[in-house]
ZAMARGU-4260 file (C-alpha; in steps of 0.2 Angstrom, whole numbers, plus 5000, padded with zeros to 4 digits):
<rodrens>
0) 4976/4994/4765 | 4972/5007/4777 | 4964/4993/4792 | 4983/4984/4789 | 4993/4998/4791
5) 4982/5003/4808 | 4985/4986/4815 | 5002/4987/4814 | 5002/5002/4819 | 4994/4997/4835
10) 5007/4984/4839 | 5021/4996/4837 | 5015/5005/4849 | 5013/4991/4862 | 5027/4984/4858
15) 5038/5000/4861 | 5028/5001/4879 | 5028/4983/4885 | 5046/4973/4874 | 5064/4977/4874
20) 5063/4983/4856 | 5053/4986/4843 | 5056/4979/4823 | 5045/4989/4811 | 5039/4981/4793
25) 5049/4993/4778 | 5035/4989/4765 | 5022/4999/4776 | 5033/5011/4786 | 5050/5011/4774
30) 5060/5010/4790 | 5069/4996/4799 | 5077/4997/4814 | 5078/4988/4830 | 5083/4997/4847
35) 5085/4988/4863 | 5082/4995/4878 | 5094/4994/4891 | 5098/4999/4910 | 5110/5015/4906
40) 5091/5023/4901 | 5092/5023/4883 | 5079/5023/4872 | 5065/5010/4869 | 5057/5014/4851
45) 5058/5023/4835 | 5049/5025/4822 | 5049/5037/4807 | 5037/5046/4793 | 5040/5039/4776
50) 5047/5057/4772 | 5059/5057/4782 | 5068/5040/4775 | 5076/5037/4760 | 5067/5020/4755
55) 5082/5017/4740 | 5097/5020/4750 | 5090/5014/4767 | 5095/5028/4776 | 5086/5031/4792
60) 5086/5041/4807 | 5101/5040/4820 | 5098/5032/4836 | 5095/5044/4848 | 5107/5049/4863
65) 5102/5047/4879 | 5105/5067/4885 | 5091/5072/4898 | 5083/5067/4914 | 5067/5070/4909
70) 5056/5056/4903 | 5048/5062/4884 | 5029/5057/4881 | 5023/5056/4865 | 5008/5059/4862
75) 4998/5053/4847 | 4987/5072/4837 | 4971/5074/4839 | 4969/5053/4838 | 4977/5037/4833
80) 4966/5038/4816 | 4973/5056/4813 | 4991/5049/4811 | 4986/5030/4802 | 4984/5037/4783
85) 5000/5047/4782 | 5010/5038/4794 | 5017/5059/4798 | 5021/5056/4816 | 5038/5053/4826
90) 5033/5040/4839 | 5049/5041/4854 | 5044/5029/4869 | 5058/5031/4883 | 5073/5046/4886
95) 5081/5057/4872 | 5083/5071/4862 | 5070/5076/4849 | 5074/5079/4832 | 5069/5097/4826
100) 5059/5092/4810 | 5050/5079/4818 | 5031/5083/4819 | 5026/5079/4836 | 5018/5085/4852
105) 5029/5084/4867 | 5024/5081/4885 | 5038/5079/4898 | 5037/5072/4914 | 5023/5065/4910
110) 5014/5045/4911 | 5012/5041/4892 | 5002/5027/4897 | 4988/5037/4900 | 4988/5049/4883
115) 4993/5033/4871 | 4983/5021/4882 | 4970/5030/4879 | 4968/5033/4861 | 4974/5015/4859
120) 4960/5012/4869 | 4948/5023/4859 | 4953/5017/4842 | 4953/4999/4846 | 4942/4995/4861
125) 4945/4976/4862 | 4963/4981/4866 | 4968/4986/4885 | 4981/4995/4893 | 4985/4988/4910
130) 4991/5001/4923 | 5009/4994/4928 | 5011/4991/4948 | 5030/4987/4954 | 5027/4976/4972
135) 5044/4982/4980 | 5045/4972/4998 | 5058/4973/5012 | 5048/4959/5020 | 5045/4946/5008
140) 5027/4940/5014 | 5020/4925/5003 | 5003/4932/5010 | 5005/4949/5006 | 5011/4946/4989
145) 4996/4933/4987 | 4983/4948/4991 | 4988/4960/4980 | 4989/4949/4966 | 4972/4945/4969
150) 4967/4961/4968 | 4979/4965/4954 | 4969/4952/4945 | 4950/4962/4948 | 4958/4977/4943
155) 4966/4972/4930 | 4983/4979/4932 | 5001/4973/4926 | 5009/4965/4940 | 5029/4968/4942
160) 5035/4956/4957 | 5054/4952/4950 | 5060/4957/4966 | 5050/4947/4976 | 5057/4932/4968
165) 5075/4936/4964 | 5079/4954/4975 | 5082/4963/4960 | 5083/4983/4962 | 5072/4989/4947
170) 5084/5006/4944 | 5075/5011/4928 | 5057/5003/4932 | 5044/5017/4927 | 5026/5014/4930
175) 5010/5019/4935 | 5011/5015/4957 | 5022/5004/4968 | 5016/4994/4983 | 5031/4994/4996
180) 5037/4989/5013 | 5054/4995/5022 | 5069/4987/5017 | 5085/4980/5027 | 5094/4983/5010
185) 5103/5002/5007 | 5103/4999/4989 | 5082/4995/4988 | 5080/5009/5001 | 5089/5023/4989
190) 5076/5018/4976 | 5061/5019/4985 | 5068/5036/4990 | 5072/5043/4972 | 5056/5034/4963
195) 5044/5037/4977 | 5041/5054/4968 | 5039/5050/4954 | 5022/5040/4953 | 5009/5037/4967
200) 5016/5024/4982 | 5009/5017/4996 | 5021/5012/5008 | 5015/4992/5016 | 5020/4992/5036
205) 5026/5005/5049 | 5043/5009/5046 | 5042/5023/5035 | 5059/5023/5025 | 5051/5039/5013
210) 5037/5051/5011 | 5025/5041/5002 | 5007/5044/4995 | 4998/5034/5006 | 5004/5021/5020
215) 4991/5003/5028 | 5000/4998/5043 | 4996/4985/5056 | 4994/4991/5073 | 5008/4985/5083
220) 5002/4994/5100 | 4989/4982/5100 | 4998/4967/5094 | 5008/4971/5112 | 4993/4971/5123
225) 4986/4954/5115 | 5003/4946/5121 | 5002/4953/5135 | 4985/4950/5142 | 4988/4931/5137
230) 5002/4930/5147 | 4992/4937/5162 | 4978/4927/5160 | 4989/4911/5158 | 4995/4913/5177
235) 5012/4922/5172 | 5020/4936/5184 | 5038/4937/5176 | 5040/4945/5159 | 5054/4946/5146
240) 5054/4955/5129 | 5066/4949/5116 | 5073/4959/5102 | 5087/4962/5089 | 5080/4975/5077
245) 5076/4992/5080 | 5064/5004/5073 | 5047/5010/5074 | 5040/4993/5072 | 5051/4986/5087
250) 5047/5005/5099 | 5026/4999/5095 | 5025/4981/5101 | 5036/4985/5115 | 5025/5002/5120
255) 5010/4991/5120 | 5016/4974/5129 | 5025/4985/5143 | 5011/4994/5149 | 4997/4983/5145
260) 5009/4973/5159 | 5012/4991/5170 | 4992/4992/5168 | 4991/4975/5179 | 5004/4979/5191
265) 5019/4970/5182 | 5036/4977/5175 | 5044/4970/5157 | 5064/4963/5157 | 5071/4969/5138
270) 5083/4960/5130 | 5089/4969/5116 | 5103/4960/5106 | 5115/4972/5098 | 5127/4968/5085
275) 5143/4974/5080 | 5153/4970/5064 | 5162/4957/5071 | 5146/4948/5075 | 5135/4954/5065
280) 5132/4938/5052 | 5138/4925/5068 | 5120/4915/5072 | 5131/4906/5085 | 5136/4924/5094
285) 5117/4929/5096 | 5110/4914/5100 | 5125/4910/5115 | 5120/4927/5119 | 5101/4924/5122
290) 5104/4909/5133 | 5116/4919/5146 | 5102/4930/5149 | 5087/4920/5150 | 5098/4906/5162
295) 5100/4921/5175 | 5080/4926/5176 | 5066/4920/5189 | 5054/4904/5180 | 5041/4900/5175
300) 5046/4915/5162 | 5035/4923/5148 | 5044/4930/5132 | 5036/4942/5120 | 5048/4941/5104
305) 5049/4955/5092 | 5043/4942/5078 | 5040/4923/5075 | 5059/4920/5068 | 5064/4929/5085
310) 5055/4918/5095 | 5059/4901/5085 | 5078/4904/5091 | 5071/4907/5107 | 5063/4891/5107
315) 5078/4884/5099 | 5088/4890/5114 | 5078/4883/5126 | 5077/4865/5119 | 5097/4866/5119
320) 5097/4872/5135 | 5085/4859/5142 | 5072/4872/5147 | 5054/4866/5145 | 5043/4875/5134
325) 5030/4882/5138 | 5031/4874/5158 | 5049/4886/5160 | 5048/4897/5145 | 5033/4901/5139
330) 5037/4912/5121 | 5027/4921/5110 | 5028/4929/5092 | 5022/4942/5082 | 5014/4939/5063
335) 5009/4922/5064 | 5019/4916/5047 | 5014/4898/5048 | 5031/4890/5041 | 5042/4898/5055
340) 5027/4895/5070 | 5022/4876/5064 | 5039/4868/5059 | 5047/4876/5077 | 5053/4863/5089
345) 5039/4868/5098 | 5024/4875/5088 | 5023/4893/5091 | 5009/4904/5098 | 5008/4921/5088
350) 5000/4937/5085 | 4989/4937/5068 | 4994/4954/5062 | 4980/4953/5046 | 4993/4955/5035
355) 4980/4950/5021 | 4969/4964/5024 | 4983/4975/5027 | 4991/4971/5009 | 4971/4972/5001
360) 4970/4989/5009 | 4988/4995/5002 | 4981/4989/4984 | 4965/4996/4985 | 4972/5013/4992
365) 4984/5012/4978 | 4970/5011/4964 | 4961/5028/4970 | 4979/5036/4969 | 4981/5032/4952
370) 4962/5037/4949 | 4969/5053/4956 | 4961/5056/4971 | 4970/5064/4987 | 4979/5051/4998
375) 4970/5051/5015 | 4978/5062/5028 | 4984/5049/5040 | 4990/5030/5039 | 4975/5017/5039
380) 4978/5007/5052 | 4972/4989/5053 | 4971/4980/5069 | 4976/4962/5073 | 4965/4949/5068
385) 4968/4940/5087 | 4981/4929/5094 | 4982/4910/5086 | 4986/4898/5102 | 4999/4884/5100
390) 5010/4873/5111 | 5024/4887/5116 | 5012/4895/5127 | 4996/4886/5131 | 5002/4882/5148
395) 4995/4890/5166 | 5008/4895/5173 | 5004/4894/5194 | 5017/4888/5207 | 5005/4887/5221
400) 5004/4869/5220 | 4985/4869/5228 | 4981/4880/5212 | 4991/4868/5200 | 4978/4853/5205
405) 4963/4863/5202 | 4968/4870/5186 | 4973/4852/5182 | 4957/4845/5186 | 4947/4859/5175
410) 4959/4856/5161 | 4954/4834/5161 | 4935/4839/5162 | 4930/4853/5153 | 4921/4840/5142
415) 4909/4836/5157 | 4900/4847/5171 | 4906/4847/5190 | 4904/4861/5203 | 4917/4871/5213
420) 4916/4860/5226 | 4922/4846/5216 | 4939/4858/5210 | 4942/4863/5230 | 4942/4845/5235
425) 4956/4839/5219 | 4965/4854/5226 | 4961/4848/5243 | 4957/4866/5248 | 4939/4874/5255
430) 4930/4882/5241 | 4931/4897/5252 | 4951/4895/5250 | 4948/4891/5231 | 4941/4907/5226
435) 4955/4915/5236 | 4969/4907/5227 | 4961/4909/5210 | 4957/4928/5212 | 4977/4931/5222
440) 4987/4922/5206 | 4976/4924/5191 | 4965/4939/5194 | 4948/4932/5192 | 4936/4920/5197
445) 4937/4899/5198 | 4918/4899/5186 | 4927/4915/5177 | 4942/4903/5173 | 4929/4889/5168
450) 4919/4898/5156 | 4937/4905/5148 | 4946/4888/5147 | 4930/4881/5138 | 4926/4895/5124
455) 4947/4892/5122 | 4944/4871/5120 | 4929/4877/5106 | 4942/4889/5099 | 4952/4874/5097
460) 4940/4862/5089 | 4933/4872/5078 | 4952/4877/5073 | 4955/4860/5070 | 4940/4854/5061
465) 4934/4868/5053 | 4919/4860/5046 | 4909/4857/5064 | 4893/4863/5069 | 4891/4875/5083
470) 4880/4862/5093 | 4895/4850/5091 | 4907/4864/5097 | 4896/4866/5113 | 4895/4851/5118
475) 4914/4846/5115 | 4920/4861/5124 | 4908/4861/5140 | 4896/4872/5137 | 4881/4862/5134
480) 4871/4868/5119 | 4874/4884/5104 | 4863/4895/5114 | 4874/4897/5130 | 4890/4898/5118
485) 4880/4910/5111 | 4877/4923/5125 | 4895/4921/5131 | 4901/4926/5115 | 4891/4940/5113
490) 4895/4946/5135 | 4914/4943/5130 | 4916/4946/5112 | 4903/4956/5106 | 4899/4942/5092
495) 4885/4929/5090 | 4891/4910/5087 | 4887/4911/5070 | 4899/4928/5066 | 4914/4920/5079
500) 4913/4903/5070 | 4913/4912/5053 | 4926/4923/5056 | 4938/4907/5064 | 4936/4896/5051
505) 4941/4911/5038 | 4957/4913/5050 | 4975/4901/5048 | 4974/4886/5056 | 4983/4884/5069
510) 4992/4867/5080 | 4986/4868/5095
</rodrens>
């Protein structure tokens, strides 16, 4: 008898944690009553000692009002067994007021997942009580959301992730921790500031819209410098950034392409879109917008855009407009989201944030705050896992037309060897006058820009078949055999070919 009653037991306590309501059985507990929770707050579950329940009239309990603030944990005795044989405890899962006769211990403010969980836990070990994770994003990223239920599924948490579906504002959601991101929206932005208190939070991304527990954020200054060492080393001199957001996020990148460029002698245009409430929603307005001010600047033009959305209008503007991309308008983007950057009109080259590793991070700093341990005193900062090259910027930009043959002729037969004297006769210059031009418009070297262009065409191949060998590689892009790819990895990149091809092939692929 006992063994029955303590299994249903057990499943009144889950269900009054984990389901809308709870129906108990009158033969064990000789109460009946069913209370749904709902979004005013109300309560989830109760249940009542035999004594306090007139079995023959049916009489039970009121339901309980809803009159405090303060979430009620109830805690269970001394253990689960302690309260099975004479069923003498008030169980009360939600908000309310207590009863004065009810025998019960009281903790307010309080996770009762820990102090029910656990005794659940000690009475019946082959059942679990999953901690309860809420996924609240301003920036729906399919792969952030993807890494943290991966490591949801090790930890073994209960994963909320409505919003991320449906935008739903979860105003009553109480749980263990909460992964988030800024919002855009005023309505999730007010929640994270009241909830963010109440359990531990670690906020995903830069913009900082609360004080929060802990806080993994890419690294934006450096995601600036990669676009615009790119753009140097592709031959460009005239520079544009592109915006229509503001923020922290927006003030980084910016920080970190404009004096990367200053560092090189160059100065950054800013084109800052600003809406009003007449335009605000008008994609028309922005975009007409856009094409005035990039009609009145010098070509060829590189344009850093604040992200790859950004710069897929840009593109879109420059098709329209009859600009050629990358040859007029070379653009760039920041997060490399493969669904804006491949189905552009012109595939787009990007900065890979890591937003996989930033999101495992956020998770796994989020488990050792719910362990309670002390959130660390800074944000962890993750840096970007390198720039994916595609059409909208694989272009050398040179106007000196003596330049533009030799950099032609590299391009056509990188697959074969030739000297320096063969590049200054295609350019019909003396290989004196060669190494002139190359070091006046593009800062290095002619065997410099060699070496460069064929560790790129390998970074390409391999990106394209990722299952090639690294003597295949070598020979395709140039370079002759693994052991010379080797050593200019490791003089430019600080990696053997082994580690570089592992680390490509574990990175998005990319149209080149």
């Amino acid at each position: 008898m006992r063994g029955l009653g303590y299994d249903i037991f057990i499943f009144g306590v889950f269900c009054g944690l984990l389901l809308d309501g709870v129906e108990r059985n009158p033969s064990w507990f000789s109460y009946r009553e069913t209370v749904p929770y709902d979004s005013a707050g109300d309560s989830w579950c109760l249940g009542c000692a035999p004594q306090e329940v007139d079995p023959a009239t049916g009489k039970v309990w009121p339901r309980l009002p809803f009159s405090t603030r303060a979430r009620l944990c109830i805690t269970i005795g001394q253990t689960v067994q302690t309260a099975i044989p004479g069923c003498g405890q008030l169980l009360l899962l939600g908000r309310g007021r207590l009863p004065r006769s009810a025998n019960i211990a009281v903790a307010y403010k309080s996770a009762y997942v820990h102090v029910i969980g656990q005794n659940v836990q000690k009475a019946s070990p082959h059942l679990r009580f999953k901690r309860r994770v809420l996924v609240a994003l301003g920036w729906n990223d399919p792969r952030t959301i993807r890494a943290i239920g991966q490591y949801a599924r090790t930890a073994d948490w209960h994963l909320e992730t409505r919003h991320f579906f449906d935008e739903t504002v979860p105003r009553h959601w109480h749980g263990d921790g909460m992964i988030i991101s800024s919002p855009q929206r005023a309505d999730l932005l007010a929640f994270f500031r009241r909830q963010t208190a109440r359990q531990p939070t670690v906020l995903v991304g830069r913009n900082q819209p609360s004080a929060v527990a802990g806080q993994v954020m890419e690294d934006n200054l450096q995601a600036g410098r990669l676009a615009a060492r790119h753009f140097i080393e592709r031959g460009h001199t005239h520079f544009v950034w592109i915006t229509a957001y503001f923020g922290l996020v927006s003030k980084d990148r910016l920080e970190g392409f404009s004096t990367a460029l200053a560092e090189s002698g160059f100065n950054c245009r800013r084109l800052e879109y600003r809406r009003d409430r007449s335009t605000s929603h008008d994609w028309r307005h922005r975009q007409a917008w856009l094409a005035r001010q990039l009609r009145a600047l010098p070509r060829p033009l590189a344009c850093y855009a604040l992200d790859d959305q950004l710069a897929s209008e840009a593109i879109e503007v420059c098709v329209a407009n009859g600009w050629r991309v990358p040859e007029d308008i070379a653009v760039m983007g920041t997060g490399n989201i493969e669904i804006a950057c491949e189905c552009s009109h012109v595939p787009i080259s990007s900065i890979d944030l890591g937003e996989e590793e930033i999101a495992r991070k956020a998770a796994a700093l989020l488990d050792r705050l719910m362990d309670g341990r002390k959130p660390p005193a800074r944000p962890i900062v993750i840096a970007p896992r390198g720039l994916v090259i595609r059409a909208s910027t694989d272009f050398m930009a040179v106007a000196n037309p003596q330049l533009r043959h030799a950099v032609d002729f590299i391009g056509a037969n990188l697959r074969r060897s030739f000297s320096l004297e063969q590049v200054a006769e295609a350019a019909s210059v003396s290989r004196r006058t060669l190494y002139n031009l190359f070091h006046r418009h593009l800062s290095r070297s002619p065997a410099e820009f060699v070496v460069q262009a064929r560790i790129d065409r390998a970074r390409q191949l391999l990106a394209a078949s990722p299952e090639q060998t690294i003597t295949n590689l070598a020979a395709q892009s140039g370079l002759g055999s693994p052991r010379t790819l080797t050593r200019l990895l490791l003089r430019r990149e600080g990696v053997n070919a082994r580690t570089w091809k592992k680390t490509l092939r574990k990175a998005p692929r990319s149209n080149q």
